[in-house]
Every structure is written in C-alpha cells, then in structure tokens.
PDB file of the backbone (N, CA, C, O) and the ligand in Angstrom, with CONECT records:
HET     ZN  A 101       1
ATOM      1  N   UNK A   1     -21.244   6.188  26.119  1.00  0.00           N
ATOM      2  CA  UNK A   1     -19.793   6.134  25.916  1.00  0.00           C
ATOM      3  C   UNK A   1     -19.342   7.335  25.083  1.00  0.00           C
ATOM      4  O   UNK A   1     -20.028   7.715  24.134  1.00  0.00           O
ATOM      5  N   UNK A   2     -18.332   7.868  25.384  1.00  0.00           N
ATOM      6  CA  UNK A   2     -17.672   9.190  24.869  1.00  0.00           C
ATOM      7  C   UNK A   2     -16.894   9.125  23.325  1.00  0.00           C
ATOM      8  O   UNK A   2     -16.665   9.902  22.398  1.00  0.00           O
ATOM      9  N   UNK A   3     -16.562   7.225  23.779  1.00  0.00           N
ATOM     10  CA  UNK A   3     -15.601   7.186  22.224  1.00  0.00           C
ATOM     11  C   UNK A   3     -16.491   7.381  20.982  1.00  0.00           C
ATOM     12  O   UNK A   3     -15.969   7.425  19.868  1.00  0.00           O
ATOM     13  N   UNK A   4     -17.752   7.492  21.137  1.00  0.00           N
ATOM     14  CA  UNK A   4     -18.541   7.362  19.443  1.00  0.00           C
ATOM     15  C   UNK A   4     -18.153   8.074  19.145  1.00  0.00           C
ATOM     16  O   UNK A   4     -17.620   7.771  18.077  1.00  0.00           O
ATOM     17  N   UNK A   5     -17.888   9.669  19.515  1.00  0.00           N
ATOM     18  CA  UNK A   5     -17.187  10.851  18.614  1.00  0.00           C
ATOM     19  C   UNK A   5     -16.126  10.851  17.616  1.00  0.00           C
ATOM     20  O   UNK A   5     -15.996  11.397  16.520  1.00  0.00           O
ATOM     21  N   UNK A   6     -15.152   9.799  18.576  1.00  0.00           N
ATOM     22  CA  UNK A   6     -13.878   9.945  17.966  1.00  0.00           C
ATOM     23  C   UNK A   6     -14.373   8.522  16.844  1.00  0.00           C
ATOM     24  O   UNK A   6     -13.696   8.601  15.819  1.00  0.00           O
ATOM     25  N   UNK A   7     -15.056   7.669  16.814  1.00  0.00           N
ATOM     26  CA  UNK A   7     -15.067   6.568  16.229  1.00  0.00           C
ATOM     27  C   UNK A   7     -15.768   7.155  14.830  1.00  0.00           C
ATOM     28  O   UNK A   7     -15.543   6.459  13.840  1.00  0.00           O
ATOM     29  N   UNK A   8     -16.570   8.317  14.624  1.00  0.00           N
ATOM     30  CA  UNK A   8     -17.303   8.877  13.865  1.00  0.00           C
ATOM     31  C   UNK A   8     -16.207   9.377  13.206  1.00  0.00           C
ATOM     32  O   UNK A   8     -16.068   9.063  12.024  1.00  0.00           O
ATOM     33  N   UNK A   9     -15.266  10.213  13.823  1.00  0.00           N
ATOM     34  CA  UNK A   9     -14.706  10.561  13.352  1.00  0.00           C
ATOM     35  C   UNK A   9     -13.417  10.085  12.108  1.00  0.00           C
ATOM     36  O   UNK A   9     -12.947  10.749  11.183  1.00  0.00           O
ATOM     37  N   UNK A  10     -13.176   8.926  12.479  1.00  0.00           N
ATOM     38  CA  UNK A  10     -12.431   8.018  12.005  1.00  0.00           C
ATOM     39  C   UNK A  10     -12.816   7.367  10.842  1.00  0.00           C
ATOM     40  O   UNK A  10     -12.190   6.969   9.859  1.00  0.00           O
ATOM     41  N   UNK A  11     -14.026   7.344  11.182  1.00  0.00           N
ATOM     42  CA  UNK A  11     -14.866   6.458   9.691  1.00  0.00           C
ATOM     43  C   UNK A  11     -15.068   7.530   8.522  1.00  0.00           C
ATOM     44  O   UNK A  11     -15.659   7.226   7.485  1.00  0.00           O
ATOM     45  N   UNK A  12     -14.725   8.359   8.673  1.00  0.00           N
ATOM     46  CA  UNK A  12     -15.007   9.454   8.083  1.00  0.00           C
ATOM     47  C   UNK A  12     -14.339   9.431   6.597  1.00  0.00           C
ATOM     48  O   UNK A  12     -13.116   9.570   6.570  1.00  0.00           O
ATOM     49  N   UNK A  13     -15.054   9.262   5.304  1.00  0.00           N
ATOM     50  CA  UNK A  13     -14.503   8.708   4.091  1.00  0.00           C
ATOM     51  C   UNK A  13     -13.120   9.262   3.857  1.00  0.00           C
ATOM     52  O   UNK A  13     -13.075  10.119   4.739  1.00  0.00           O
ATOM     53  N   UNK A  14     -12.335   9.297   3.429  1.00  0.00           N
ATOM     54  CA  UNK A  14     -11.029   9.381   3.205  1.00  0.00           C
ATOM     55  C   UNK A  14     -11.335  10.747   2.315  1.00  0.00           C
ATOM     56  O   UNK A  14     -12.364  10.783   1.640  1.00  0.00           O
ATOM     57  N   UNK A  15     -10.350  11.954   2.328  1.00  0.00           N
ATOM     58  CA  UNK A  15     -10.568  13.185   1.555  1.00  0.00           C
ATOM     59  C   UNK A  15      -9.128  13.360   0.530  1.00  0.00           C
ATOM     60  O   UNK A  15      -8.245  13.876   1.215  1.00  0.00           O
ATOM     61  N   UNK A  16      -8.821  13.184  -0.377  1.00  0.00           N
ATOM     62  CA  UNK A  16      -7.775  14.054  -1.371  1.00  0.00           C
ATOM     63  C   UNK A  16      -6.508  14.430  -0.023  1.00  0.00           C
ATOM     64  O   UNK A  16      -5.406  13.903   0.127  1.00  0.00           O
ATOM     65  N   UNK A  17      -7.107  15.417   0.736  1.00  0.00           N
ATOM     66  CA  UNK A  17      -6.119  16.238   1.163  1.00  0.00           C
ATOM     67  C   UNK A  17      -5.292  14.850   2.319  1.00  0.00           C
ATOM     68  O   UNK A  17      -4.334  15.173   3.022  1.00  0.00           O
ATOM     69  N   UNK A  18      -5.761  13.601   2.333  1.00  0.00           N
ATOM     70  CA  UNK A  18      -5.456  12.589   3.593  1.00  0.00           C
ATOM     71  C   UNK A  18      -4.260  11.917   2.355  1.00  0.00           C
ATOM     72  O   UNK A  18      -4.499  11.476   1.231  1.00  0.00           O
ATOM     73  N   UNK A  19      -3.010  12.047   3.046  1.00  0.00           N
ATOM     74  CA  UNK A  19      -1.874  11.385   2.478  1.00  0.00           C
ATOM     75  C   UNK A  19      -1.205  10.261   2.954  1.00  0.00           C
ATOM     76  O   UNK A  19      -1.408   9.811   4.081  1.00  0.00           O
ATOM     77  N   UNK A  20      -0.444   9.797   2.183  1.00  0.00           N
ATOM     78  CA  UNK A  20      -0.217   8.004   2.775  1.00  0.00           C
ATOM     79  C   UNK A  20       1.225   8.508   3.681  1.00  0.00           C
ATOM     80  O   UNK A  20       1.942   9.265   3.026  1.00  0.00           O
ATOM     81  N   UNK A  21       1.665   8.223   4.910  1.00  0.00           N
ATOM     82  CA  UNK A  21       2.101   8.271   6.010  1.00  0.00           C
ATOM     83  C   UNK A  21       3.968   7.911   5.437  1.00  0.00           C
ATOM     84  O   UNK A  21       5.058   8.225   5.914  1.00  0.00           O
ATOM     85  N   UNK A  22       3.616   7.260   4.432  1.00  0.00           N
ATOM     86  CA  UNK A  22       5.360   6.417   4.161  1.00  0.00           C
ATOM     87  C   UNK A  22       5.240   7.374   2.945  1.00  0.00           C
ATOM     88  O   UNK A  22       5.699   8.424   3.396  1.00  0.00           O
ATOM     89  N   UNK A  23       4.864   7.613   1.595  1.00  0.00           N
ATOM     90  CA  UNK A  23       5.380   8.877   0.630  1.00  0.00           C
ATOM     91  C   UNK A  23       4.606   9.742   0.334  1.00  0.00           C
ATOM     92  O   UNK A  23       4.892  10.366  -0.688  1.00  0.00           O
ATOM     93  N   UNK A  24       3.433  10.108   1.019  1.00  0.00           N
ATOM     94  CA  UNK A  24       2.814  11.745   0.668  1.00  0.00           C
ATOM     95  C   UNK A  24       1.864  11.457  -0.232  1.00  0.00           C
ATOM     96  O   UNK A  24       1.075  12.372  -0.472  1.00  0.00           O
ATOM     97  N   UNK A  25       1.668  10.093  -0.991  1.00  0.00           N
ATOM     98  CA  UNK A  25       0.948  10.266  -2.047  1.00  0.00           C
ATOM     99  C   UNK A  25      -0.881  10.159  -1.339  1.00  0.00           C
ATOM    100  O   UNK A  25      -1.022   9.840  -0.158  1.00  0.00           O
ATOM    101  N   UNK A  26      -2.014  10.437  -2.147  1.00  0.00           N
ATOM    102  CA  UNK A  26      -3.312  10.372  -2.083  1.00  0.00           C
ATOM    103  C   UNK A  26      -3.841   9.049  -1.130  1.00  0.00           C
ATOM    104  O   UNK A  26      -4.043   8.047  -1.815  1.00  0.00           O
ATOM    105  N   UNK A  27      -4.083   8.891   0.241  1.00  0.00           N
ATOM    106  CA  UNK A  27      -4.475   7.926   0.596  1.00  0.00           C
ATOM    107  C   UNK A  27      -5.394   7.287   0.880  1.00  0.00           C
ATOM    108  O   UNK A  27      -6.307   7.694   1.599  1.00  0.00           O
ATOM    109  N   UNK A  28      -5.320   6.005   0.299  1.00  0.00           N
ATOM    110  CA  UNK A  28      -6.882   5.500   0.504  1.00  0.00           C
ATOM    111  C   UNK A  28      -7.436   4.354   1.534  1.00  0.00           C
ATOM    112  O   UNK A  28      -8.566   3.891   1.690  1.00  0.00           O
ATOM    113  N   UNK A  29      -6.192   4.087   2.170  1.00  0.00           N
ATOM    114  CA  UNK A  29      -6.247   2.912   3.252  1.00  0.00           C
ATOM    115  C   UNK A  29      -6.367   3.674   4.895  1.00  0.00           C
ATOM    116  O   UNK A  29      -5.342   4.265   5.235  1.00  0.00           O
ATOM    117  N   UNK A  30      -6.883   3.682   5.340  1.00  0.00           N
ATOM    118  CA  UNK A  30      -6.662   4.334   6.684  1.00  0.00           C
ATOM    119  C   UNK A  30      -6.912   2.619   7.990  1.00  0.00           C
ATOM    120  O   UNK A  30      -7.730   1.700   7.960  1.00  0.00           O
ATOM    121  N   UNK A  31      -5.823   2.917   8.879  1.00  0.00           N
ATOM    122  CA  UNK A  31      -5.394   1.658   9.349  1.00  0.00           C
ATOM    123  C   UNK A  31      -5.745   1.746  10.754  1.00  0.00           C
ATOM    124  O   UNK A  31      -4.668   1.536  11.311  1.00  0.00           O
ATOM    125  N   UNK A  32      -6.646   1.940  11.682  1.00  0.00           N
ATOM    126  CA  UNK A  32      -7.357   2.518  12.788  1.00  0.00           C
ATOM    127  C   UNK A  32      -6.337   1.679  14.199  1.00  0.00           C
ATOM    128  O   UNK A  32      -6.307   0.492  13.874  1.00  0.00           O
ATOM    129  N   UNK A  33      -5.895   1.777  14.957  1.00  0.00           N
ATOM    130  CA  UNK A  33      -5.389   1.388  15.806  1.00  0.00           C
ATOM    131  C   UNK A  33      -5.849   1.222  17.305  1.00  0.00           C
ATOM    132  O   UNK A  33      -5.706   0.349  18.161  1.00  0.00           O
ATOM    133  N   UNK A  34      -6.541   2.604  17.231  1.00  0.00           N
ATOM    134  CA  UNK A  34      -7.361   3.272  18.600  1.00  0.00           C
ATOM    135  C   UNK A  34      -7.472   3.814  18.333  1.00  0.00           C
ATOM    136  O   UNK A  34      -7.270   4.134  17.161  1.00  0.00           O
ATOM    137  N   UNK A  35      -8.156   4.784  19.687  1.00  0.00           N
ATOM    138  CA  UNK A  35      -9.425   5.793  19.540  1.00  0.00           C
ATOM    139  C   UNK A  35      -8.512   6.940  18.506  1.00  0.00           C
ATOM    140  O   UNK A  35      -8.856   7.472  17.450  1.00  0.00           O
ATOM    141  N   UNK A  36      -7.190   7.059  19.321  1.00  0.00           N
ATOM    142  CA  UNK A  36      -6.193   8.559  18.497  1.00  0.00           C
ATOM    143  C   UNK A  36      -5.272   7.942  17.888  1.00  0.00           C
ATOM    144  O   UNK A  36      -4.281   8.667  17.792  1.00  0.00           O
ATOM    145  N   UNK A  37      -5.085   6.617  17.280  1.00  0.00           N
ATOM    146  CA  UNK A  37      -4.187   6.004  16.498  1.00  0.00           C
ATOM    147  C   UNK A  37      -4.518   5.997  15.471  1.00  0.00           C
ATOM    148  O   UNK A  37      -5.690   5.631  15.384  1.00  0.00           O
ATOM    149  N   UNK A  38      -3.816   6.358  14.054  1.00  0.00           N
ATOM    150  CA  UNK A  38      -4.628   5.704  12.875  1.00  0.00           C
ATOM    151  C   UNK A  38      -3.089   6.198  12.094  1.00  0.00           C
ATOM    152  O   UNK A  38      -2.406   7.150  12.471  1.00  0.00           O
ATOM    153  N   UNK A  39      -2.706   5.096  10.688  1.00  0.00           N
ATOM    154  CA  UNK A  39      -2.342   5.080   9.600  1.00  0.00           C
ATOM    155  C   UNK A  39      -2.833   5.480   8.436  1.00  0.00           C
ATOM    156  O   UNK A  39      -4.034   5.334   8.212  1.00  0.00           O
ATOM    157  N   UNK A  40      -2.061   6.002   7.584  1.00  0.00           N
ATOM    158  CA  UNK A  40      -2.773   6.846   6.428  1.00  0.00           C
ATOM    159  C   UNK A  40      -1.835   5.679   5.217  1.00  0.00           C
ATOM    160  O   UNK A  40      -0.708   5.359   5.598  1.00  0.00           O
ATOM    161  N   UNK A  41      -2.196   5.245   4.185  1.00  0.00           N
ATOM    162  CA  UNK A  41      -1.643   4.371   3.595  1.00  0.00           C
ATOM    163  C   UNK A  41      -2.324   4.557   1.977  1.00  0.00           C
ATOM    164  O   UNK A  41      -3.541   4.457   1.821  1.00  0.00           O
ATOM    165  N   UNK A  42      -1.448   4.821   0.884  1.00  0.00           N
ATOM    166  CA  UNK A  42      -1.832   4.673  -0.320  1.00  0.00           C
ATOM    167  C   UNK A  42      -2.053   3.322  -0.873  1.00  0.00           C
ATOM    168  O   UNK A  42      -1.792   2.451  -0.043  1.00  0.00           O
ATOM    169  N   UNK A  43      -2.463   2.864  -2.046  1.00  0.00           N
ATOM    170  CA  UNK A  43      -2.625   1.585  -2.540  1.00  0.00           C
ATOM    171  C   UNK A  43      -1.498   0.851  -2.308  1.00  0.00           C
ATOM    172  O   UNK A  43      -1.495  -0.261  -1.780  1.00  0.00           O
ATOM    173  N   UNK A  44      -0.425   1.526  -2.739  1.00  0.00           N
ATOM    174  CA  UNK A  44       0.877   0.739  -3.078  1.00  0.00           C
ATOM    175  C   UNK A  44       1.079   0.852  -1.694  1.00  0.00           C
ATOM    176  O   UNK A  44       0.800  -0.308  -1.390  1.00  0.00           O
ATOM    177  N   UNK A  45       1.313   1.308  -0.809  1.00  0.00           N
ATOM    178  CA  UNK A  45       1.732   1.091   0.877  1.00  0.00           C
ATOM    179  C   UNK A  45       1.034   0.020   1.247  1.00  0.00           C
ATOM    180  O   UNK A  45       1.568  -1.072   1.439  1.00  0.00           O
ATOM    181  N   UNK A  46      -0.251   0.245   1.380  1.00  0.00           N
ATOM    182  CA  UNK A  46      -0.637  -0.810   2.082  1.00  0.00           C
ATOM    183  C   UNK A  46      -0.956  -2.199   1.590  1.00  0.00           C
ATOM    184  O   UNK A  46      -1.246  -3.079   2.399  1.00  0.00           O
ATOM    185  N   UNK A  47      -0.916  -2.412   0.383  1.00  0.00           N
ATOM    186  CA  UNK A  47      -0.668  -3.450  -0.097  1.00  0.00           C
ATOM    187  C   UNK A  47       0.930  -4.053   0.334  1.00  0.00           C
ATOM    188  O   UNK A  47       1.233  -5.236   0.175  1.00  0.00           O
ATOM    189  N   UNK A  48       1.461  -3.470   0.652  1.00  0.00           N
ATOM    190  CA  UNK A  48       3.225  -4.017   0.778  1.00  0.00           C
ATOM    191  C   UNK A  48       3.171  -4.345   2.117  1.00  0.00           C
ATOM    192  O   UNK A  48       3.742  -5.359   2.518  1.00  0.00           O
ATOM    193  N   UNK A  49       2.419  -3.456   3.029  1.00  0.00           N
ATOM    194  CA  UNK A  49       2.618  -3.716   4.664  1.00  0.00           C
ATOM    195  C   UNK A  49       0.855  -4.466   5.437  1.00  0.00           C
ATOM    196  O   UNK A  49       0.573  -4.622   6.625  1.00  0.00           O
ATOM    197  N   UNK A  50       0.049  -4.756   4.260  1.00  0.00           N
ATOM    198  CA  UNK A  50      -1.161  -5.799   5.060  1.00  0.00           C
ATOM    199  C   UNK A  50      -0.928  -6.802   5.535  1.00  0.00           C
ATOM    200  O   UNK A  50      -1.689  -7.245   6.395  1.00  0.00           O
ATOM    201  N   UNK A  51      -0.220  -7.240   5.286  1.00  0.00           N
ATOM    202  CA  UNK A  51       0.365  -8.379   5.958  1.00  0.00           C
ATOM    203  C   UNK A  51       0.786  -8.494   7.457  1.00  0.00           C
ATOM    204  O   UNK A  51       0.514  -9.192   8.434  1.00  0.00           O
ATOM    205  N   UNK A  52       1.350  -7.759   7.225  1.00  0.00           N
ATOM    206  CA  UNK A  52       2.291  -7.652   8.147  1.00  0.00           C
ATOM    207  C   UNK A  52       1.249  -6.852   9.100  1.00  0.00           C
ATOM    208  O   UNK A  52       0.836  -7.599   9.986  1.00  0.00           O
ATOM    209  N   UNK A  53       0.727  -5.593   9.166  1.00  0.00           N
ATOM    210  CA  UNK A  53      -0.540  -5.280   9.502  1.00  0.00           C
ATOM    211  C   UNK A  53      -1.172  -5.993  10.137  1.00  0.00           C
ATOM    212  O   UNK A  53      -1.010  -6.005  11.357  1.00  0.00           O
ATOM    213  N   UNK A  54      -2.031  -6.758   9.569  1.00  0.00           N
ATOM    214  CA  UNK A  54      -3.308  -7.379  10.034  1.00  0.00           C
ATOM    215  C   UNK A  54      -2.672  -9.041  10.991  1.00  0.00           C
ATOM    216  O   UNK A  54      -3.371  -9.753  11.711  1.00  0.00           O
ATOM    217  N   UNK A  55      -1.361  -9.215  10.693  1.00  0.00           N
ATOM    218  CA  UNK A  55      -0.907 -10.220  11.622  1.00  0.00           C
ATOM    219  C   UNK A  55      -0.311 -10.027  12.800  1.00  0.00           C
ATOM    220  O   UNK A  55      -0.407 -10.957  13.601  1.00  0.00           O
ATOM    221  N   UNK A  56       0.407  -8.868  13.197  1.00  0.00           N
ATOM    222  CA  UNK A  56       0.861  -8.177  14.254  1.00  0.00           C
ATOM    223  C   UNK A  56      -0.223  -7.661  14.870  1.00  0.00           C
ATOM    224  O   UNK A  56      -0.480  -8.113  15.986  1.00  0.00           O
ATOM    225  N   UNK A  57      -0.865  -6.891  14.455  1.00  0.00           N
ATOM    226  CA  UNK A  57      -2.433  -6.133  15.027  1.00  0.00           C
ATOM    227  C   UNK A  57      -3.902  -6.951  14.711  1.00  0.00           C
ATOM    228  O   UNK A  57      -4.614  -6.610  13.766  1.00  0.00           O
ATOM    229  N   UNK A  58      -4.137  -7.693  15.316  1.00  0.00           N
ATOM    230  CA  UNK A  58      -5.317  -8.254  14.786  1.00  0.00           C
ATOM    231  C   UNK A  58      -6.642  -7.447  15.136  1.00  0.00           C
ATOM    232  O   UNK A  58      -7.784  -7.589  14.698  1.00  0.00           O
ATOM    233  N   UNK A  59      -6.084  -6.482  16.141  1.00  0.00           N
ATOM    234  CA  UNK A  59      -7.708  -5.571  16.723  1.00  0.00           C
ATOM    235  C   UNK A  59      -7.853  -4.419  15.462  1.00  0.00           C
ATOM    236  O   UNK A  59      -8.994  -4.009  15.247  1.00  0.00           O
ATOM    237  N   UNK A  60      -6.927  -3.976  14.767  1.00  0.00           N
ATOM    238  CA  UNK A  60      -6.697  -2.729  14.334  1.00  0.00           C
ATOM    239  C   UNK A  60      -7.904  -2.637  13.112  1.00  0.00           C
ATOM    240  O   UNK A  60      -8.040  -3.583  12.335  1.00  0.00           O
ATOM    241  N   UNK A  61      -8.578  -1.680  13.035  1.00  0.00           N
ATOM    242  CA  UNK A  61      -9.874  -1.877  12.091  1.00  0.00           C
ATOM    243  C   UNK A  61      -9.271  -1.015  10.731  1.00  0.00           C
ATOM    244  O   UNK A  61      -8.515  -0.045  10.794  1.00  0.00           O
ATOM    245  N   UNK A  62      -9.857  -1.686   9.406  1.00  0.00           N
ATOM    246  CA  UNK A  62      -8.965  -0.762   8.239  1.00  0.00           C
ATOM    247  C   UNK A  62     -10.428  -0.822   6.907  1.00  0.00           C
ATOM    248  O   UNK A  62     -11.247  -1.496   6.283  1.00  0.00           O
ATOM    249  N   UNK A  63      -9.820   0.533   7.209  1.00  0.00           N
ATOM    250  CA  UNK A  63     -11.276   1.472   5.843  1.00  0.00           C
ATOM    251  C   UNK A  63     -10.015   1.293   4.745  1.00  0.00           C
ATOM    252  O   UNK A  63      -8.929   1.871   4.699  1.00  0.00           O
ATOM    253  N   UNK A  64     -10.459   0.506   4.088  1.00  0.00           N
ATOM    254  CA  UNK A  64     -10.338   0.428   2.503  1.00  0.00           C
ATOM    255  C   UNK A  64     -10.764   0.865   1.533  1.00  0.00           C
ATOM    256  O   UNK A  64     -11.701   0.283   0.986  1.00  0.00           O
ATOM    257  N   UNK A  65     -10.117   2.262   0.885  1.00  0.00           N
ATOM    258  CA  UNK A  65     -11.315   2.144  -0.190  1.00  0.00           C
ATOM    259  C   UNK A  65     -10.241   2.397  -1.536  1.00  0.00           C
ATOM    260  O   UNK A  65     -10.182   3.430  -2.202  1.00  0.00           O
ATOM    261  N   UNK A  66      -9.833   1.777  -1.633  1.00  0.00           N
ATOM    262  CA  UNK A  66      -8.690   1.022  -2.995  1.00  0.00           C
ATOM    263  C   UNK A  66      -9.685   0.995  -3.896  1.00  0.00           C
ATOM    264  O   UNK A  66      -9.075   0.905  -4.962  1.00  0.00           O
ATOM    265  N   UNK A  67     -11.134   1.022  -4.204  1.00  0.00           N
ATOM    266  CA  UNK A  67     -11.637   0.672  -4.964  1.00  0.00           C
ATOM    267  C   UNK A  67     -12.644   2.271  -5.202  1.00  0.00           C
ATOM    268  O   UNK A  67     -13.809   2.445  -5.560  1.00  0.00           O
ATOM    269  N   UNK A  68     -11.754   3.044  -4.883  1.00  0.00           N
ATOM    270  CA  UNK A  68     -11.703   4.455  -5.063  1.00  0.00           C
ATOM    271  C   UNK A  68     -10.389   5.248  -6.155  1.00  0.00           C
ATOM    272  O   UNK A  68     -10.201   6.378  -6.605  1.00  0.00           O
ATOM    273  N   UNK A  69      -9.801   4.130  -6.218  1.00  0.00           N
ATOM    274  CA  UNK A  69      -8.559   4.856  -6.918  1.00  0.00           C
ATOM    275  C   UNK A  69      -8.780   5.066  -8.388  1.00  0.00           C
ATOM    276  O   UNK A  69      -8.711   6.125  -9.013  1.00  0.00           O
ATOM    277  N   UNK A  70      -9.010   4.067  -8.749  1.00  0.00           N
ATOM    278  CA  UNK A  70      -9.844   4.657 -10.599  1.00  0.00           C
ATOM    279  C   UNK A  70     -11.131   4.991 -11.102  1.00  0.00           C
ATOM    280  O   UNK A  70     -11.734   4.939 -12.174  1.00  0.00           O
ATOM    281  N   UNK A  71     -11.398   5.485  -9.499  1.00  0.00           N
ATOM    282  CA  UNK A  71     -12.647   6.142 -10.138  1.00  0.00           C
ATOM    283  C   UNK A  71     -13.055   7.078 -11.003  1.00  0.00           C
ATOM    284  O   UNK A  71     -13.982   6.814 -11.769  1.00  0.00           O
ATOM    285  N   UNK A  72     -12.466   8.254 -11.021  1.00  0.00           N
ATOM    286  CA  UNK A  72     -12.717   9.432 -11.188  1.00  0.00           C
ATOM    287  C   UNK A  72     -10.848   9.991 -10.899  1.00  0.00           C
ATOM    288  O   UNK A  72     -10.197   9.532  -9.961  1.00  0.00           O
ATOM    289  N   UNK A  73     -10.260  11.030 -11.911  1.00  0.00           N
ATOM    290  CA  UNK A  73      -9.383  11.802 -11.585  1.00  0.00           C
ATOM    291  C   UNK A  73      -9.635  12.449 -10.504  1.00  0.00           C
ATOM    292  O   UNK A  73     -10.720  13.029 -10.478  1.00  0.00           O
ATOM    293  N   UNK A  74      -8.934  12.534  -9.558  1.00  0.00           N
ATOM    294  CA  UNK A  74      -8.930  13.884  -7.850  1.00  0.00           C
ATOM    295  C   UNK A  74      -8.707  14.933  -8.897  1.00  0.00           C
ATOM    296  O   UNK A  74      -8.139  14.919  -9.989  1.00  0.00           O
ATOM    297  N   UNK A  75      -9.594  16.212  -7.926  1.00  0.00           N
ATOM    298  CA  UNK A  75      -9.094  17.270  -8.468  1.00  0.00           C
ATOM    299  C   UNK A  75      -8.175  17.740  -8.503  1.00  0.00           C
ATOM    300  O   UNK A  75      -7.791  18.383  -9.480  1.00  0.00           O
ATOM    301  N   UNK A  76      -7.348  17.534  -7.177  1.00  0.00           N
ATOM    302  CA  UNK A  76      -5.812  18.386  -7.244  1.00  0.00           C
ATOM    303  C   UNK A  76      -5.276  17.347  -8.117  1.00  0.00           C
ATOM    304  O   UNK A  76      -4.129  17.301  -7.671  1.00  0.00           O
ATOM    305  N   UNK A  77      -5.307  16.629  -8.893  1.00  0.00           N
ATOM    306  CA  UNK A  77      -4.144  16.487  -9.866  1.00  0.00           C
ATOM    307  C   UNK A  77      -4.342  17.307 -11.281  1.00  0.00           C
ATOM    308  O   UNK A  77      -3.581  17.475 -12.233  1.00  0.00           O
ATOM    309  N   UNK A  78      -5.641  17.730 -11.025  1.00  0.00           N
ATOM    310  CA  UNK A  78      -5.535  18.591 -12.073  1.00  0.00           C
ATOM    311  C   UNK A  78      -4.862  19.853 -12.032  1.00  0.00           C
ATOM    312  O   UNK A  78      -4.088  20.423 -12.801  1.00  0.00           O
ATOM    313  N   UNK A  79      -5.474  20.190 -10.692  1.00  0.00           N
ATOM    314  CA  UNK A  79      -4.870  21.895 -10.193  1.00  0.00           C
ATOM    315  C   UNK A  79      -3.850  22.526 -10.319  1.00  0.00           C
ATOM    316  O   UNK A  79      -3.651  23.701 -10.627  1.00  0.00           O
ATOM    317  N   UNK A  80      -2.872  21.311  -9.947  1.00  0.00           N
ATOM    318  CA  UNK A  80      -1.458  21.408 -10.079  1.00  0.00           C
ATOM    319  C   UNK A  80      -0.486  21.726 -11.255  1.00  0.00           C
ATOM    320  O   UNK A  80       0.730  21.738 -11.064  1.00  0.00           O
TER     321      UNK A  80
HETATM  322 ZN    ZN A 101       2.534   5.416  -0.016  1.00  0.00          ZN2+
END
C-alpha cells in the first residue's frame, strides 16, 4: 500500500515551527482526518473543539502531545 508514506509522514512528532490552525500559536495537537487532511491545534484550541472533534469525526486519528507543553521552553521563544 502506497499510503504508509503519507501515514509516516503524519505521525511525525510535532516541530516548534507547526502552528495551531485557529491563532498561530505553537501546536501540539495535530487532528489527522486523511491521508492529506490534518488540523494543527494548540492546547487551548483543542481542548475547546475535542468535543466536538471526536463526536462529529469518529475515524479522525489525533497525536496529542499536550504533555509537551511544559516541558522545556521552545527555542524560538527565546529568539525572539
Ligand atoms: Zn490556538
């Protein structure tokens, strides 16, 4: 099957430069839809729209990693 590429691709840990889709900020939710579908979602986004999310879309697969946010300062907030 051809889709593993794109499915690799998708799983692919979340980077600094990946921003949340509704205000730009650092995102850590990515909300998979299909093979070329996906949501970019910060803590505060997707906490407001999981709901609603995961009950409308029940296929849609979602990399969480909220438990990335106090880890460590990102560098670009220093850079800046
Ligand atoms: Zn946001």
């Amino acid at each position: 099957m051809t889709i593993t590429t794109e499915r690799v691709l998708q799983s692919d840990p979340l980077k600094i430069a990946d921003r949340c889709d509704q205000c730009g900020a650092q995102a850590f939710v990515r909300v998979v839809f299909g093979p070329s579908r996906d949501l970019l979602f910060c803590g505060h986004h997707y906490h407001r729209n999981e709901l609603t999310l995961v009950t409308r879309h029940p296929y849609i697969t979602v990399r969480d990693e909220r438990h990335k946010i106090n880890e460590k300062p990102s560098l670009s907030a220093n850079a800046d």
